[in-house]
VEXZA-921581 format. One line per 10 residues: number of its first residue (from 0); their letters; for each residue x, y, z of C-alpha. Coordinates in nm, 4 decimals. Last residue first. Layout:
<atoms>
NUM) A) X,Y,Z; ...
</atoms>
This chain:
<atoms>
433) XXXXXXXXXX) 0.5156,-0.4843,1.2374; 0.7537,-0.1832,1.1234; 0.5966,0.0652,0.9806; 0.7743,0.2266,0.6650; 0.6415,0.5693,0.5584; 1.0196,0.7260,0.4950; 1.1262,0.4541,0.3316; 1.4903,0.2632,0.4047; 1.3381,-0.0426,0.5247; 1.2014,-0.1318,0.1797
423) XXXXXXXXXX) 1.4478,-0.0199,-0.0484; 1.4008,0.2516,-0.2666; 1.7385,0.4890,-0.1623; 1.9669,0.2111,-0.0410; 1.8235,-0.0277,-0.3325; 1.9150,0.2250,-0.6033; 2.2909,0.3286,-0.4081; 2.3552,-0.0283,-0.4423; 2.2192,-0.1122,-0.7712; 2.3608,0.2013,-0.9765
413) XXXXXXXXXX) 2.7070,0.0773,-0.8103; 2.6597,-0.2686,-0.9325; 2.5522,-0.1345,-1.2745; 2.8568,0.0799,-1.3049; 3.0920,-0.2627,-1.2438; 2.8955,-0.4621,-1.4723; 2.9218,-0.1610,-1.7469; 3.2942,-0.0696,-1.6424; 3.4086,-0.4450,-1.6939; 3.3570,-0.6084,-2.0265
403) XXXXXXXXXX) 3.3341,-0.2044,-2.1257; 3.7617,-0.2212,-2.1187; 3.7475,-0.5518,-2.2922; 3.5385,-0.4396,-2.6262; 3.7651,-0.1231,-2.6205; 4.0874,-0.3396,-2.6317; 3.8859,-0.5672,-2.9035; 3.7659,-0.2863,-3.1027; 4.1665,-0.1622,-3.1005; 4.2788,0.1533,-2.9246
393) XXXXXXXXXX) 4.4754,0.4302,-3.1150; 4.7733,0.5579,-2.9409; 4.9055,0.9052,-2.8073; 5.2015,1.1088,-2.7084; 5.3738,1.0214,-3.0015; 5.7683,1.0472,-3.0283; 5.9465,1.3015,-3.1887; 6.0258,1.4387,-3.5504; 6.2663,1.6827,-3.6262; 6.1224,1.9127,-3.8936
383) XXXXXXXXXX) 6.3370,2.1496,-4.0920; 6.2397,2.4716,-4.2951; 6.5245,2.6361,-4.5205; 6.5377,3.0393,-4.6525; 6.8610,3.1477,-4.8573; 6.8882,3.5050,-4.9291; 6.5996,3.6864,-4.8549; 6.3739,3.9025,-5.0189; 6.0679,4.1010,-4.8002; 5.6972,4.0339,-4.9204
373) XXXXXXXXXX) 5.5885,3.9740,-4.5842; 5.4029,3.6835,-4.6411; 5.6026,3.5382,-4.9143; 5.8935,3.5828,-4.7486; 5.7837,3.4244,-4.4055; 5.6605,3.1184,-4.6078; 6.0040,3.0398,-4.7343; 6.1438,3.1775,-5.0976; 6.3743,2.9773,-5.3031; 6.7079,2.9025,-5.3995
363) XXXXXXXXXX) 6.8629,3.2202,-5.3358; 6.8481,3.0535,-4.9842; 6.7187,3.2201,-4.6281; 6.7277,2.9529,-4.3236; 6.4590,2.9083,-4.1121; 6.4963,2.6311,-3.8753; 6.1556,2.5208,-3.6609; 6.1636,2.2628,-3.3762; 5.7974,2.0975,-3.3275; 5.7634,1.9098,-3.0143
353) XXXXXXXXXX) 5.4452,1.6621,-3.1190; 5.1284,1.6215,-2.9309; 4.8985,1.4336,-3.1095; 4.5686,1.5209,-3.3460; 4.5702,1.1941,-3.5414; 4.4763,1.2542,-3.9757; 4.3444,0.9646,-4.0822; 4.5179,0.6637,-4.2181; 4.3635,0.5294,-4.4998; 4.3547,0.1197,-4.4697
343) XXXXXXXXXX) 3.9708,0.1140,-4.5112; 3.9492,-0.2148,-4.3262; 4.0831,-0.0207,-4.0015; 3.8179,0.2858,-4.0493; 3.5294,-0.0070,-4.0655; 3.5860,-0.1553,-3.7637; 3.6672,0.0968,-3.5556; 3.3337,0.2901,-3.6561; 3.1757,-0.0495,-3.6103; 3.3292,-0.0830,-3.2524
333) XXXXXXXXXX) 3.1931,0.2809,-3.1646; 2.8513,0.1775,-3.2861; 2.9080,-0.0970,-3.0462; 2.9738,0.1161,-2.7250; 2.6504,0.3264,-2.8433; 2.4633,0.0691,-2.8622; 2.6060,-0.0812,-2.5069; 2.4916,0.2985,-2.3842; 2.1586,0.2296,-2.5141; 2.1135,-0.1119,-2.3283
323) XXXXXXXXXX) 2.2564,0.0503,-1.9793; 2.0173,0.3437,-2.0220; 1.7260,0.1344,-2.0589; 1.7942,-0.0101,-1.7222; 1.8427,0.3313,-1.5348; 1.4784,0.4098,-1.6925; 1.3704,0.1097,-1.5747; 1.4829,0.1650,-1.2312; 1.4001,0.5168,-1.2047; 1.0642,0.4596,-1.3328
313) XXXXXXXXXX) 1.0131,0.1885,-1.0800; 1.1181,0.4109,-0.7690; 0.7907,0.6502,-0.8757; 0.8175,0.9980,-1.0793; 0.5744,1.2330,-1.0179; 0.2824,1.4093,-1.1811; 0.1016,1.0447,-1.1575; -0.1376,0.8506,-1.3899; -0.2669,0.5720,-1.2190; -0.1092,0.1848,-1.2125
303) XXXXXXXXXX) -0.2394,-0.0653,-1.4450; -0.0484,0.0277,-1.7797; 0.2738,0.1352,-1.6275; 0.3783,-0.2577,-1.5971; 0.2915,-0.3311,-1.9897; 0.4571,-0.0012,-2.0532; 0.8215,-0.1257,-1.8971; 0.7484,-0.4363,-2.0344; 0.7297,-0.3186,-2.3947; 1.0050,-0.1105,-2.3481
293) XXXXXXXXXX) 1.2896,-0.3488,-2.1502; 1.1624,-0.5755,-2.4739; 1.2441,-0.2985,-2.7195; 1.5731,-0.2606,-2.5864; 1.6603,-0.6394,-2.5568; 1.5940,-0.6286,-2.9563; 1.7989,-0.3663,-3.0409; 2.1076,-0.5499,-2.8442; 2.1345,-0.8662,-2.9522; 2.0113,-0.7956,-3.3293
283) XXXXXXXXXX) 2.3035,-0.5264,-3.2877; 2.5136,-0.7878,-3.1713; 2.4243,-0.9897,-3.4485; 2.4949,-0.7657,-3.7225; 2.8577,-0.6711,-3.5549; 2.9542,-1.0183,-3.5384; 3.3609,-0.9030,-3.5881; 3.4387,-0.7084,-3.3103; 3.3977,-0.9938,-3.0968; 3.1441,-1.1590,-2.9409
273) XXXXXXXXXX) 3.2415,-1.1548,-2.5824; 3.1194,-0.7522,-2.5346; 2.7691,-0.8670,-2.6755; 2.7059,-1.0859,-2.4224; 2.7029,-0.7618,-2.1958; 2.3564,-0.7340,-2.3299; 2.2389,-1.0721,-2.2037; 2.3287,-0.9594,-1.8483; 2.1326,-0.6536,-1.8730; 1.7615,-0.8881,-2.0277
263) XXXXXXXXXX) 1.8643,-1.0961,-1.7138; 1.8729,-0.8185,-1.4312; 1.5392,-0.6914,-1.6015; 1.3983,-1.0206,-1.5873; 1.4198,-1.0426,-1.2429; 1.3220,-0.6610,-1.1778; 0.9902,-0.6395,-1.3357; 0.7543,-0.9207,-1.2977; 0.9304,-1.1591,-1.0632; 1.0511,-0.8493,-0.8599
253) XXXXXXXXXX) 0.6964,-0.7009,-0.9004; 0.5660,-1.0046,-0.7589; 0.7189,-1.0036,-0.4468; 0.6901,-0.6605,-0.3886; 0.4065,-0.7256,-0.1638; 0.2727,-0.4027,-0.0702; 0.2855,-0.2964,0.2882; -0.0851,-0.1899,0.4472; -0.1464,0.0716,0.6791; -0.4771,0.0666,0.7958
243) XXXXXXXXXX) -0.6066,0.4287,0.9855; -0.9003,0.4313,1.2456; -1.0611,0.7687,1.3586; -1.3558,0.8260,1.5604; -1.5067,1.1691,1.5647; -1.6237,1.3158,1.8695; -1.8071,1.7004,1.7971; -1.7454,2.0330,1.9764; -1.9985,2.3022,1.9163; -2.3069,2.3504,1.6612
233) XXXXXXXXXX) -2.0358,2.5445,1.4859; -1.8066,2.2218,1.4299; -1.4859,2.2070,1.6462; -1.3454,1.8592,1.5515; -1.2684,1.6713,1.9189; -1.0113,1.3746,1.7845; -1.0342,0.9785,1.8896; -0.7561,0.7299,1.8652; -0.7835,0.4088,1.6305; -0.4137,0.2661,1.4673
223) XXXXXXXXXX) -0.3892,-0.0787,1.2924; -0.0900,-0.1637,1.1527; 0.1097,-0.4068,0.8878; -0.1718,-0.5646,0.6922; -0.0701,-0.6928,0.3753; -0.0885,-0.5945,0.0569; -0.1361,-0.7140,-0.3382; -0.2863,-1.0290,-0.3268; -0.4794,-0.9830,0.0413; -0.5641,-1.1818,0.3206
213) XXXXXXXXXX) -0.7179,-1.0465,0.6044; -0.7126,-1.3470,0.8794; -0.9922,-1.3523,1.1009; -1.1636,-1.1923,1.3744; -0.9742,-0.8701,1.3563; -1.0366,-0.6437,1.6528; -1.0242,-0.2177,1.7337; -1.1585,-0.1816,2.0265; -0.8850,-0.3683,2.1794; -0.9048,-0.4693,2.5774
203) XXXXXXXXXX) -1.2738,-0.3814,2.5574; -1.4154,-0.2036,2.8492; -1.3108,0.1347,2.7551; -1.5598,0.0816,2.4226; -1.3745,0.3743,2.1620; -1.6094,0.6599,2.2732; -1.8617,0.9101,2.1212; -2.0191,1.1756,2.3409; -2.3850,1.1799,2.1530; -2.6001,1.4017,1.8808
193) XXXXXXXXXX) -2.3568,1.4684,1.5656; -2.2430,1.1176,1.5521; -1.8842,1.0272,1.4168; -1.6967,0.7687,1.2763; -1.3592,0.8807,1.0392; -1.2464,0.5473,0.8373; -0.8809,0.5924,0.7031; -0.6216,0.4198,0.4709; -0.2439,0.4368,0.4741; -0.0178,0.3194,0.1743
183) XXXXXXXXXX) 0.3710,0.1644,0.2387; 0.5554,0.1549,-0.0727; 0.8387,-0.0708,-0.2529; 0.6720,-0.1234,-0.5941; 0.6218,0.1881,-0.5841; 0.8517,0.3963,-0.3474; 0.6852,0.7413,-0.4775; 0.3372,0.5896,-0.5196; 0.1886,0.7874,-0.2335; -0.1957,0.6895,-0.2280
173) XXXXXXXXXX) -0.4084,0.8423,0.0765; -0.6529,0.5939,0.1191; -1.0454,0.7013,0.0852; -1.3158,0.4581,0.2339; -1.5685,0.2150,0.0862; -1.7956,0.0496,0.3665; -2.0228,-0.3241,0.3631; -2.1248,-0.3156,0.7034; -2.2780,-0.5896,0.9627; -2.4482,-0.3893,1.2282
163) XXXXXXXXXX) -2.4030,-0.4803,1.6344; -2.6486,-0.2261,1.8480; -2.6184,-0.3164,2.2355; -2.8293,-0.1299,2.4287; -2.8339,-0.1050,2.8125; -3.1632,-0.0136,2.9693; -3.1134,-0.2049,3.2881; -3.2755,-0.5044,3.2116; -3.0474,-0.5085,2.8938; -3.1693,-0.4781,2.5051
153) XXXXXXXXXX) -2.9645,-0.7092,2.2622; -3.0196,-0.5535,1.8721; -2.8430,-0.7726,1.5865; -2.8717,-0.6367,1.2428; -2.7629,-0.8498,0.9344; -3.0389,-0.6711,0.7137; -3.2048,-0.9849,0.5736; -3.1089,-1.1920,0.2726; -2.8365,-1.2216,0.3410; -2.8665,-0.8428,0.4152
143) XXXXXXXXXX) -2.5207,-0.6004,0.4553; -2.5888,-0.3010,0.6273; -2.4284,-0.0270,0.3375; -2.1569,0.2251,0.3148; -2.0102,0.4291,0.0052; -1.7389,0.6843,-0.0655; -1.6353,0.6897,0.3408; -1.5517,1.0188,0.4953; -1.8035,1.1061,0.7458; -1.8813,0.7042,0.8536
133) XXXXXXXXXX) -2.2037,0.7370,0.9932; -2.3520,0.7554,1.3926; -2.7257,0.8555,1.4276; -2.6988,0.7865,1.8277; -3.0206,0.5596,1.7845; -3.3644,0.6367,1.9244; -3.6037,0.3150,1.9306; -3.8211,0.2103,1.6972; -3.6584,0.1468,1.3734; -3.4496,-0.0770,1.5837
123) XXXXXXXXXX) -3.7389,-0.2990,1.6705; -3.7705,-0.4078,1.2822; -3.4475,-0.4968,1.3149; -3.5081,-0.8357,1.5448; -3.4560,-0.8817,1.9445; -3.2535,-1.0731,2.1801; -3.3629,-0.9708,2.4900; -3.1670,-0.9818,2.8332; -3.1748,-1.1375,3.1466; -3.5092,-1.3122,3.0734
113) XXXXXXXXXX) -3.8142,-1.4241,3.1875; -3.8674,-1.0607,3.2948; -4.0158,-0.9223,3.6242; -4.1823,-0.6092,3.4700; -3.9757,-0.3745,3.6993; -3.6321,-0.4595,3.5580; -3.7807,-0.3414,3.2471; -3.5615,-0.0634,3.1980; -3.5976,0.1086,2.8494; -3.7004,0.5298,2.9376
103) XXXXXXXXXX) -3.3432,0.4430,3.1089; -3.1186,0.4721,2.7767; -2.7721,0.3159,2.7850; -2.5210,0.3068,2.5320; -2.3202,0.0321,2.3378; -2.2581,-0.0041,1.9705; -2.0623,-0.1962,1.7867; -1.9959,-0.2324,1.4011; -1.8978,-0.5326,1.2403; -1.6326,-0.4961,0.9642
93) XXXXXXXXXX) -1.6384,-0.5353,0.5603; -1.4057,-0.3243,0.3969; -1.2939,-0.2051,0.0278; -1.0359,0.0439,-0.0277; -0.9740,0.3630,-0.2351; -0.7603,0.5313,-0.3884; -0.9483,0.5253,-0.7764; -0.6892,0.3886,-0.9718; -0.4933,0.2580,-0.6790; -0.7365,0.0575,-0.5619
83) XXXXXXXXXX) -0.7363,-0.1838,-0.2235; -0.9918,-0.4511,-0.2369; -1.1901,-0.7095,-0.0139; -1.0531,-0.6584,0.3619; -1.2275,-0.8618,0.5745; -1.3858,-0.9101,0.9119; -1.3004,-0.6299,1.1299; -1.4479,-0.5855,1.4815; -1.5055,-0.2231,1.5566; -1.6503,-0.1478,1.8486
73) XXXXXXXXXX) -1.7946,0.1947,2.0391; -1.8940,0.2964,2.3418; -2.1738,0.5855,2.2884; -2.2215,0.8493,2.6094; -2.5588,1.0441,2.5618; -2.5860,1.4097,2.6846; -2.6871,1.6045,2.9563; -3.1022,1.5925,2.8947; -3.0512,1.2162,2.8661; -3.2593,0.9518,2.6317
63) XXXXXXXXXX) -3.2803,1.1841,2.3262; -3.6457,1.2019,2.1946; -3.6987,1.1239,1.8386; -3.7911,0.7712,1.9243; -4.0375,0.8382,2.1020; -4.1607,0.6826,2.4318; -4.5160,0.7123,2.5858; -4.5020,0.5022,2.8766; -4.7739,0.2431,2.7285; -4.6559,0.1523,2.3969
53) XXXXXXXXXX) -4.3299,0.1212,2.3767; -4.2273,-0.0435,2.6901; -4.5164,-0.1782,2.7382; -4.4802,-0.3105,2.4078; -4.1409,-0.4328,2.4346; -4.2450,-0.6187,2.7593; -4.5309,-0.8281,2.6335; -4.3052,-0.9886,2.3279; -4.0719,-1.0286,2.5559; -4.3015,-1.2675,2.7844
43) XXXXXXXXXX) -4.3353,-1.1602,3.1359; -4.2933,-1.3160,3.4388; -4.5434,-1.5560,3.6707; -4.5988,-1.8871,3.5330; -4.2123,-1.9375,3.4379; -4.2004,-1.8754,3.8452; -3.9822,-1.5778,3.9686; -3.6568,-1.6512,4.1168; -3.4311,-1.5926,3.8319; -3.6390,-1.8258,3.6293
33) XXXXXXXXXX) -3.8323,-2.0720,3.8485; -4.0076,-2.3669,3.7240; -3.7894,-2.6190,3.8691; -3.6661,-2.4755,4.1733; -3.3752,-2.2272,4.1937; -3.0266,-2.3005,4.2309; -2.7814,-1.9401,4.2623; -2.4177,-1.8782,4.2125; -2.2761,-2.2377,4.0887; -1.9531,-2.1877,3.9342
23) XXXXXXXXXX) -1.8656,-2.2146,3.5997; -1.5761,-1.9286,3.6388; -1.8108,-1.7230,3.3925; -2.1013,-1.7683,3.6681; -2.3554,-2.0145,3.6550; -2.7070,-2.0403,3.7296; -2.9237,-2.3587,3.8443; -3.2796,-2.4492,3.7336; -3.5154,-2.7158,3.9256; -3.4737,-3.0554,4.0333
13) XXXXXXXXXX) -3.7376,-3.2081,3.8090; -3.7139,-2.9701,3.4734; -3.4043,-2.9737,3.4989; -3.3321,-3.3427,3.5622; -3.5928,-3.3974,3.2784; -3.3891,-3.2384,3.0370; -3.0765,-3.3715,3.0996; -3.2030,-3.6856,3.0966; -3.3332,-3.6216,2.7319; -3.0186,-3.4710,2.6166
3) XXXX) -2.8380,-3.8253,2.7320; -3.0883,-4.0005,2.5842; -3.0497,-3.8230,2.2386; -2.6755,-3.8785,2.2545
</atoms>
C-alpha cells in the first residue's frame, strides 16, 4: 500500500496535476507545480489572503455586505432527537445548521489563490459579519464543543460563505394528551434573522435532512414539515423559518403496561359468576382485591404524566374498568342478600299483581270495615277473597349468577368496540399518516 501511495505521489509531482469533474472526468491537466494554472511558487497562501482581506481593504464586521439586502439559504440537517417531555413540553434536538450567503467585500479571486476554497477555523467567524440568525422560540440553544466549538466556516473565491454550526436546541411542543396513550404530539423550531431575506437553501432537494436514524423509546418520527412565514414586526416584514416534528407515541408499551393486564384482572372477575352462590367470602376476596390492583396501577400509570384539566382516553378506560369490578360487587352483594333471605325461611312480603274480587255482605253477626267507618248498622256484612295466579317469581342466586355470566362479557365487548372506535389510533383527529 505504501508503494503504491508513493508512486502516486511521484507521478504527480512528475507529470503534473490533473482536475476532475463530479462525472470523474478529466477537465483540465496542468504541469507539475501548477495549481489551477498558476505555479505553487506563485499564489497565495490562506493565511496571506484572510489578512488582506481583513486587514488591508478596511472591512468590518458590523457593516452589512449589500445596501439592498442580504439573501440567507438555509439547512437543516438533523442528527438526533434526545428527549421528548411531557412534564415540561418540551423536546430535545441536536441538528447541524447551514448557512449560505454571499458577501463581495470577500472575493479573492484577484489574489490568485492556491486554493478553490478555504477551509477556515472559528476564531475567523468572530470576524466577519454574520446574518445574526437564532431560534425565536426555543427554551435553550448552544454550539456544541468537543472540546472545541464544532464550527465549520468554508469561504468561496467568489465571496460565498458557508457557515455549518453543530447545535444543542430545546424547543416547545404543543402537548394534547386527549388520545394518551394513543396521541400524535407536534413540535416546532421558528429561525429567523432580523437583518437578511431568509430562505430554505433552493438548491437542496430537502432542506430539511436526517442523517441518521432518530430513535426514540417513547415516539417515533412520523413527519417533517418546514415552510417559511413573513411576521409583520414594526421594523417591517421579517422571514421566519418554521419546522414542525410530529411524532406518534408507541402504545406498545402502554398496552403491556395498562391494557393487557386490565383485560386479565376483568376476566378474573367474571370467575366469580362460576363459583357459586355458596363461596361468597372468596368471591369477595376475588373481587376486592382485583379492585385495589386496577387502583394501584391506575395511579402508578398517572404518576409520570402532567397534571391536566381534561380527561385523557386512559382515564376513560380505567375508569370503564373499575366500573366493571364494582358492578360484579354489587352483583354479589345481591347473591348474599339471596343467600341469606332463603336460609332465613321467612317469607317476605312480594308486591304482585293479584285480581282482587270483593263481596260485602251485611250479617247480625258482625260488623265489616265499611260499618265501622261510617258508623251505619247493617245486617249481615261478609268479605271474600278469590285468589289468582302470580304475576311474578323470585329468581335464584344461581339464575342471577347465570344471567351476569353473560351481560358483563357481552357489555364489555360493546364498551371495547365503541372505546377503540373513538381512541384508536387511526381514528384521531391529529393522526399523520407516514
Amino acid at each position: 500500500m505504501l508503494t503504491i501511495i508513493f508512486g502516486v505521489s511521484v507521478f504527480v509531482e512528475i507529470f503534473g496535476h490533473t482536475e476532475l469533474n463530479d462525472d470523474y472526468a478529466i477537465v483540465h491537466t496542468y504541469p507539475a507545480g501548477y495549481v489551477n494554472g498558476i505555479s505553487k511558487r506563485n499564489c497565495t497562501s490562506d493565511n496571506a489572503i484572510i489578512d488582506k482581506l481583513l486587514n488591508g481593504t478596511g472591512y468590518s464586521k458590523f457593516r452589512v455586505p449589500s445596501d439592498t439586502g442580504v439573501d440567507v439559504s438555509v439547512e437543516f440537517w438533523m442528527e438526533t432527537v434526545n428527549t421528548i417531555d411531557e412534564l415540561s413540553n418540551d423536546f430535545e434536538m441536536d441538528l447541524y445548521i447551514n448557512e449560505i450567503w454571499l458577501d463581495p467585500a470577500l472575493n479573492f479571486e484577484h489574489l490568485f489563490p492556491c486554493k478553490q476554497n478555504l477551509s477556515l477555523g472559528y476564531q475567523v467567524l468572530e470576524r466577519l459579519w454574520t446574518p445574526n440568525s437564532n431560534f425565536i422560540n426555543s427554551k435553550t440553544a448552544s454550539i456544541l464543543a468537543s472540546p472545541f466549538p464544532n464550527i465549520l466556516l468554508v469561504l468561496y473565491r467568489n465571496g460565498t460563505i458557508w457557515v455549518n454550526y453543530r447545535v444543542r436546541v430545546k424547543g416547545p411542543c404543543f402537548m394534547d394528551l386527549s388520545n394518551f396513550p394513543m396521541d400524535v404530539q407536534t413540535c416546532n423550531l421558528i429561525y429567523e434573522s432580523q437583518e437578511v431575506r431568509m430562505r430554505w437553501n433552493p438548491a437542496a432537494e430537502n432542506p430539511v435532512a436526517v442523517t441518521g436514524r432518530i430513535l426514540l423509546p417513547d415516539y417515533n418520527l412520523i413527519g417533517i414539515k418546514n415552510f417559511i412565514k413573513a411576521m409583520p414586526y414594526p421594523a417591517g416584514m421579517w422571514d421566519e423559518l418554521h419546522l414542525e416534528l410530529t411524532f406518534e407515541r408507541r402504545a406498545v408499551w402502554y398496552f403491556m403496561q395498562a391494557y393487557l393486564p386490565t383485560y386479565f384482572t376483568i376476566f378474573i372477575s367474571w370467575v366469580s359468576f362460576a363459583l357459586g352462590s355458596h363461596a361468597i367470602p372468596a368471591r369477595t376476596m376475588l373481587l376486592v382485591n382485583a379492585l385495589l390492583a386496577m387502583i394501584f396501577q391506575f395511579g402508578n400509570i398517572m404518576r409520570n404524566l402532567p397534571r391536566v384539566s381534561y380527561i385523557k382516553a386512559i382515564d376513560i378506560w380505567m375508569l370503564g374498568a373499575m366500573s366493571f369490578i364494582f358492578c360484579s360487587l354489587i352483583e354479589l352483594a345481591i347473591i348474599g342478600y339471596k343467600v341469606k333471605d332463603n336460609g332465613t325461611g321467612k317469607k317476605k312480603p312480594i308486591i304482585c299483581k293479584r285480581k282482587i274480587d270483593e263481596t260485602i255482605d251485611a250479617s247480625p253477626k258482625g260488623l265489616c270495615a265499611y260499618e265501622k267507618r261510617f258508623m251505619f248498622p247493617v245486617e249481615r256484612c261478609e268479605l271474600s277473597w278469590r285468589p289468582s295466579p302470580l304475576s311474578c317469581r323470585r329468581w335464584t342466586p344461581d339464575e342471577i349468577d347465570k344471567i351476569s355470566s353473560v351481560i358483563f362479557p357481552a357489555s364489555f365487548a360493546i364498551f371495547n368496540i365503541v372505546y377503540w372506535s373513538v381512541f384508536g389510533k387511526f381514528s384521531s383527529p391529529n393522526y399523520v399518516a407516514q
